[in-house]
C-alpha positions as CSV (number, residue, x, y, z in Angstrom):
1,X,146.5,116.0,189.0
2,X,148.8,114.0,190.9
3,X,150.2,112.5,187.6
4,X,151.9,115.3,187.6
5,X,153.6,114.6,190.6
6,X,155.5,111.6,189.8
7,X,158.8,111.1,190.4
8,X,159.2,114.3,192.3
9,X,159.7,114.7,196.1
10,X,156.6,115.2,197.9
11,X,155.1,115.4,201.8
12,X,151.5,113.7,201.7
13,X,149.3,115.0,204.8
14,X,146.3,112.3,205.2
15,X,143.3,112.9,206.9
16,X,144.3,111.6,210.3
17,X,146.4,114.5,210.7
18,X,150.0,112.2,210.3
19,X,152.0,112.8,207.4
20,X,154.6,110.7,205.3
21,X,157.6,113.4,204.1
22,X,161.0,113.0,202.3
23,X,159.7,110.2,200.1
24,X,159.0,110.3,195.7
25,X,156.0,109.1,194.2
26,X,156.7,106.5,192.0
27,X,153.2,105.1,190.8
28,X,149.8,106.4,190.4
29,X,146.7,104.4,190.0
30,X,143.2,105.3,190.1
31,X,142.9,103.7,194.0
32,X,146.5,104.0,195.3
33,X,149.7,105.6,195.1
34,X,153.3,104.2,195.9
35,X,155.4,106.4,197.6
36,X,159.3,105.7,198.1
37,X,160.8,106.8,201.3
38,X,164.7,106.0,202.0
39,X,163.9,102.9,204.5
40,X,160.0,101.7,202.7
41,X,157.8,100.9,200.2
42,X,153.9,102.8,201.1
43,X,151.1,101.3,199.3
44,X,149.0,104.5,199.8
45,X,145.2,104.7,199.3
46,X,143.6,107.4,197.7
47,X,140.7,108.1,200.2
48,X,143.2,108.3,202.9
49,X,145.3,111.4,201.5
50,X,144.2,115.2,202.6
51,X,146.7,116.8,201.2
52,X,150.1,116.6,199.0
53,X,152.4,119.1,199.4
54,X,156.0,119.8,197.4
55,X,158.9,122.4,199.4
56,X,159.8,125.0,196.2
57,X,162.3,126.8,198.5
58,X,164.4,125.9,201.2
59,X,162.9,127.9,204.5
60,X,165.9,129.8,206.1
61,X,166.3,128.9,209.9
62,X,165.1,131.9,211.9
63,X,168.1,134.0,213.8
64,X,168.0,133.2,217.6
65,X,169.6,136.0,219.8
66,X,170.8,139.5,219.5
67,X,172.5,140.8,216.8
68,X,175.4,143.3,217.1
C-alpha cells in the first residue's frame, strides 16, 4: 500500500501524536521507510507510523471580517 506512495509528497502522523509533513518518500522496505524533507534524511520505522496522509487540494484560507 505504501508502495504506492513513493516519490510523492506526503504528511506521516505516528503514533505519538507528532507528525513529519512537506517531505517525499523515497524508499520502502518491509521495516522502514525514508522520507526526504528539505533540511533531512528520516530513517522511519514501520511500527512507529499511524497514519500517512497526501493534501489532493489546496484548503482555501477562511475570510476573516465583514464583507461589504
Amino acid at each position: 500500500m505504501l508502495a504506492s506512495l513513493q516519490g510523492k509528497e506526503v504528511t506521516i502522523h505516528f503514533i505519538d501524536g507528532t507528525c513529519a509533513c512537506d517531505g517525499v518518500l523515497d524508499q520502502i522496505d518491509d521495516k522502514f521507510v525514508k522520507y526526504l524533507t528539505q533540511y533531512q534524511m528520516l530513517v522511519i520505522p514501520i511500527t512507529s507510523i499511524r497514519t500517512v496522509s497526501i493534501d489532493t487540494k489546496e484548503r482555501q484560507p477562511h475570510r476573516v471580517g465583514f464583507a461589504p
